[in-house]
N, C-alpha and C positions, 0 to 999 in steps of 0.2 A: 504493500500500500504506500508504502514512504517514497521510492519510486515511481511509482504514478504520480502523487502527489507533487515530488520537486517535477516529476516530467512537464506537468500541465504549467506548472510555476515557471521551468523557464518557455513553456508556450506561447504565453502569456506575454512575456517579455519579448521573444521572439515577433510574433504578429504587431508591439506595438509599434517595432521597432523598424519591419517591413513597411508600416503604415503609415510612419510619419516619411521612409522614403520614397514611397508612391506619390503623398501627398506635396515632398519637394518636387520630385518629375513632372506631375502634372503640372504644377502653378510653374513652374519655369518654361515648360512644353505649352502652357497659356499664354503666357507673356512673350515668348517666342512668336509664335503664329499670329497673336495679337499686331508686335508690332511692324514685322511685313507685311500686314493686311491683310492676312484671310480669315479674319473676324476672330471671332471667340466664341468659346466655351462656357455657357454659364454653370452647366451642372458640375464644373468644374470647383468653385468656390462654394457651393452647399457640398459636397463631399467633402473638401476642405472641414468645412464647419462643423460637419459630424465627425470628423475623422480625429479631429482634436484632442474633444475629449474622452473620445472612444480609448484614444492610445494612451491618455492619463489613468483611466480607468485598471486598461489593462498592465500598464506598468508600475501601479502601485502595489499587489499582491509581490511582487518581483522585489520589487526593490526592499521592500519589507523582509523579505523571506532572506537575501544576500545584508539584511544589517546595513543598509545604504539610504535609508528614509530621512526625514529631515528629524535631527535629532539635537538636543543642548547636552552636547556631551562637555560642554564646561560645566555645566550646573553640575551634573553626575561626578566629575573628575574631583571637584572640587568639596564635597561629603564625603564623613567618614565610609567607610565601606559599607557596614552595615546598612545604612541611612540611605546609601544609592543603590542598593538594591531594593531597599524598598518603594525607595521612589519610582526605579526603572520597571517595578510591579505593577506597582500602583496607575503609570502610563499605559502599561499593555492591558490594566482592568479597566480602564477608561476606552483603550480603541477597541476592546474588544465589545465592549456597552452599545459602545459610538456603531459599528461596524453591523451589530446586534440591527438596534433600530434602523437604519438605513437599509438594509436586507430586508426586511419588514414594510416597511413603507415602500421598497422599491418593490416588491410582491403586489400589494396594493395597488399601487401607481398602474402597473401593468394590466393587471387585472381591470381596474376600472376602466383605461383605456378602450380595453380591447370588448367592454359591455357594452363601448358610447361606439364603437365602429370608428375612432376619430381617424381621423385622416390628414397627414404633411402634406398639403398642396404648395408644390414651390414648382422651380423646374422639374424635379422630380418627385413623382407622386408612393406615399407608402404609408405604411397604414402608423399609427404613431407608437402602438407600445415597441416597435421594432427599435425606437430611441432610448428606451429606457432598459433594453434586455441587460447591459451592460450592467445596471446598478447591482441588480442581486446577486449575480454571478461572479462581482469582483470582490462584491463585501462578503458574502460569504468566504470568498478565497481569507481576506483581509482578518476576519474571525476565528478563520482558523489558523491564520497566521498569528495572531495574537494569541490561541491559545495555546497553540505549538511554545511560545516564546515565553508564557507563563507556566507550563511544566516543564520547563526546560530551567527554568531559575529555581526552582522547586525542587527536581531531578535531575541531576548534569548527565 
């Protein structure tokens, strides 16, 4: 299971990291063709816009999991030992709370969505929970990423 687990964890990473290069080609391969004249692309910059935080989404499970997150590792450095490990507990009981609701509410969101039939009418047309599949599936990663990081301080 730990295996599959880090597998999808660096997948995760993988695709967001394909995504944000897709995302340079395109808008360059835009503004290219753009300014020779042969017009443009609009569905270009709504993929842009999705693409964004698609690939923050999926690269936070990742980066959490490799210890690379945004962290105050002065505050930590700077307590006694004991005192920063409870602190640094205490952080991964709050994202894992945090991570908790957000997975919850992102279920919801989804669901509701998808009772109202709503619909992204832009250049490109789709149905709208398609926008939000990303929340529950990263924070769950993200949950149990914190709770991997809380029996781990627990259990070395």
């Amino acid at each position: 299971m730990s295996r599959a687990y880090t597998g999808l964890i660096r997948l995760c990473g993988i695709a967001a990291a394909l995504l944000l290069g897709v995302v340079a080609v395109l808008v360059s391969f835009d503004v290219v063709v753009r300014n020779i004249g042969l017009g443009t692309f609009p569905w270009i910059v709504e993929v842009s816009e999705y693409s964004l935080p698609l690939a923050t989404f999926l690269i936070a499970p990742w980066l959490l999991h490799r210890g690379e997150h945004v962290r105050i590792d002065m505050v930590l450095t700077a307590l006694p030992g004991p005192l920063a490990r409870l602190v640094a507990r205490a952080a991964d009981l709050l994202g894992l709370a945090i991570s908790a609701v957000f997975l919850f509410y992102g279920i919801r969101v989804i669901r509701d969505s998808m009772g109202l039939d709503s619909l992204v009418i832009k250049t490109m047309v789709f149905p709208e929970w398609w926008l939000f599949l990303p929340v529950p599936f990263c924070f769950a990663l993200l949950a149990i990423e914190f709770a991997r990081r809380l029996r781990m301080s627990f259990w070395p």
